[in-house]
C-alpha positions in Angstrom: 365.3 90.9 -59.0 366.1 88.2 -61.4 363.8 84.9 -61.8 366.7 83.0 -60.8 367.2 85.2 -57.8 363.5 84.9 -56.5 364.1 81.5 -57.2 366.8 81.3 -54.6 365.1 83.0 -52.3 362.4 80.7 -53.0 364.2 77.4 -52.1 366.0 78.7 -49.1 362.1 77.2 -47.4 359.1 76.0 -48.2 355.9 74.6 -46.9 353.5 72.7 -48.2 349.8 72.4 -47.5 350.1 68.9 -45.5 352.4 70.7 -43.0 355.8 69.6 -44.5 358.7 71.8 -44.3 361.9 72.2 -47.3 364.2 74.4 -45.6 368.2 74.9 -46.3 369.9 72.2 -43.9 372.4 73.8 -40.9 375.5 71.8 -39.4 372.9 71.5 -36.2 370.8 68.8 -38.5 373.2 65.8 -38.1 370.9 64.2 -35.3 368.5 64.5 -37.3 370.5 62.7 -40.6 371.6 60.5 -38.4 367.8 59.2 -37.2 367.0 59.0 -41.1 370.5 58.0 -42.3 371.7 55.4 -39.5 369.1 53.0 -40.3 369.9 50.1 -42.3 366.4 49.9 -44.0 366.8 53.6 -45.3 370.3 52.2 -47.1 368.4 48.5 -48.0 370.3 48.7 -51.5 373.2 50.4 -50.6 374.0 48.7 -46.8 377.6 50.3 -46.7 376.1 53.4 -46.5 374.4 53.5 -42.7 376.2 56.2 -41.2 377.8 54.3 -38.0 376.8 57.8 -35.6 376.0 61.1 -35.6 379.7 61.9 -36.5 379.4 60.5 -40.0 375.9 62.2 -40.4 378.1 65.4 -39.2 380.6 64.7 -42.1 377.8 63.6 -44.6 376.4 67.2 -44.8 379.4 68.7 -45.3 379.3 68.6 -49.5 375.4 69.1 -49.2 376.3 72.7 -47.0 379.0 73.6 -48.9 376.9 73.5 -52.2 374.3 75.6 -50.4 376.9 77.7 -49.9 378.5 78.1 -53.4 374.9 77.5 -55.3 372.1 79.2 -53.3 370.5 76.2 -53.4 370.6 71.9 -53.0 369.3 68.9 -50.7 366.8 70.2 -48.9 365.8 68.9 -45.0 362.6 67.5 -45.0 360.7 67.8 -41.5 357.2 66.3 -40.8 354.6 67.6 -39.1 355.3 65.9 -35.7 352.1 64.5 -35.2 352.8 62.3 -38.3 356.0 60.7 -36.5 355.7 61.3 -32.8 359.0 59.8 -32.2 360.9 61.5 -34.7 363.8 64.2 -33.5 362.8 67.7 -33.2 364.0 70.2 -35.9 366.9 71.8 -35.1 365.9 75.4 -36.2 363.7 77.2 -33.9 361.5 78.4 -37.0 361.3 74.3 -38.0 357.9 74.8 -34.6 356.4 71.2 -33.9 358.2 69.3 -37.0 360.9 65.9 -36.7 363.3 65.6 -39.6 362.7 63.2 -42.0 365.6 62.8 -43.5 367.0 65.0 -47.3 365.8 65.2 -50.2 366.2 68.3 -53.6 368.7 68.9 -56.4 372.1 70.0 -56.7 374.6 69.9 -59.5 376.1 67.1 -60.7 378.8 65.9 -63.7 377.1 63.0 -65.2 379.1 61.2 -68.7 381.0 64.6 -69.0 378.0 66.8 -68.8 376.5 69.3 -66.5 372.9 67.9 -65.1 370.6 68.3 -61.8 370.6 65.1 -59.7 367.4 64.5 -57.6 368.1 63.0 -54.1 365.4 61.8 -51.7 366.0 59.6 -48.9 363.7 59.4 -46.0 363.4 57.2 -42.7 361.3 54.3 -42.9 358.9 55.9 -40.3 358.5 58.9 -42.3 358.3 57.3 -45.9 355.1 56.4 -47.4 353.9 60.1 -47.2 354.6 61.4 -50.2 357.5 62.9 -49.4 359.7 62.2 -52.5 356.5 63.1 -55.0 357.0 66.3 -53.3 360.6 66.8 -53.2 360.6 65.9 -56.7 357.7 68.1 -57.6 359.4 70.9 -56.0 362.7 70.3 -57.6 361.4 70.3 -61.1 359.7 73.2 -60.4 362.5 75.4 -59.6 365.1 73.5 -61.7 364.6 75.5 -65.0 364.9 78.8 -62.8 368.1 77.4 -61.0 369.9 76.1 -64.2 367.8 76.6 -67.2 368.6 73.8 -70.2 369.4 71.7 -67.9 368.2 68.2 -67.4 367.8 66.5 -63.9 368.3 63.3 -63.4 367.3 60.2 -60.7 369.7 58.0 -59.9 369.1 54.9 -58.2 369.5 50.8 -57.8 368.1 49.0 -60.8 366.3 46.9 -57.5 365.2 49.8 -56.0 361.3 49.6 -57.5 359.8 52.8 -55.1 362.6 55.1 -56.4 362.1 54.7 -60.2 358.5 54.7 -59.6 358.4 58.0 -57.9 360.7 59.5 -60.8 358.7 57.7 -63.5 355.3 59.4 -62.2 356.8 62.7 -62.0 357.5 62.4 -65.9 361.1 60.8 -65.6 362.2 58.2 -68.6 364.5 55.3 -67.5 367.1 55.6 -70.1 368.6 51.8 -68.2 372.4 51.6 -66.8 374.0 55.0 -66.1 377.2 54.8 -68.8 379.9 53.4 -67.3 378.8 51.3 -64.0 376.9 47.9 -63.8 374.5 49.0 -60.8 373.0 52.3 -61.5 370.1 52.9 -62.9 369.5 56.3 -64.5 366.3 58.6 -65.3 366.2 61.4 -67.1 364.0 64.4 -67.5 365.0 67.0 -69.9 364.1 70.8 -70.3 
């Protein structure tokens, strides 16, 4: 077996010591995206974004499956121990046991000035943030990035206002390199292999 095939294999789930659960997302998630994603404080810099019902959730993962599918790998659903967030909605996955979603959160390709990198995605509900959830999602994704696609860099990108984000980036050894080239309202961090 390769590395980057272990690696796969790898991603497809894992749990960490405090209970939380990275597991491949399923089309039966989208109550779940839609707990985290169709509240307007997840979306505080980005307000158009609140998914309107768990319809738009359903149409949200579609890119995020469809990577899985052609990559072995992407955003990962992130579920909670449900003690941590006793009203949070149940995994969807039998194997998920006594865990809520928390909302998404890994790496998957993206095109960024022309060139291949890794983009980082964590987005959380407000109930479940606060938990070190993105330190971990970013952890994790550094971890298996240079097995997934060595020589490549992964990126954050985020709101130049949005102060938590870039924090959690910076910490995890990401530089601010300022405006992604080409827009006014993206700020871009970079951290290279």
């Amino acid at each position: 077996m390769t590395t980057a095939e272990a690696a796969r294999r790898r991603v497809l789930r894992i749990t960490t010591h405090a209970g939380v659960l990275l597991r491949r997302p399923r089309e039966a998630d989208a109550a779940g995206v839609f707990a985290a994603h169709g509240d307007p404080a997840v979306y505080r810099y980005d307000p158009q974004e609140t998914h309107a019902d768990v319809e738009q959730s359903a149409r949200f993962l579609v890119p995020i499956l469809d990577h899985w599918a052609e990559h072995g790998f992407g955003y990962w659903a992130a579920l909670l121990p449900a003690a941590d967030w006793p009203d949070g909605v149940r995994g969807a996955d039998v194997a998920d046991g006594a865990r809520v979603f928390a909302g998404l959160g890994g790496i998957r390709h993206h095109i960024l000035d022309g060139l291949p990198v890794l983009n980082v995605y964590y987005r959380f509900a407000p109930a479940a943030q606060g938990r070190g959830l993105a330190r971990i999602v970013v952890e994790q994704s550094l971890a298996l990035a240079p097995l997934l696609a060595p020589g490549t860099d992964v990126v954050v990108r985020t709101r130049p206002a949005n102060a938590v984000a870039r924090h959690v980036a910076e910490r995890a050894g990401f530089i601010d390199e300022g405006l992604e080239p080409g827009t006014t309202d993206m700020q871009l961090l970079r951290h290279r292999f």
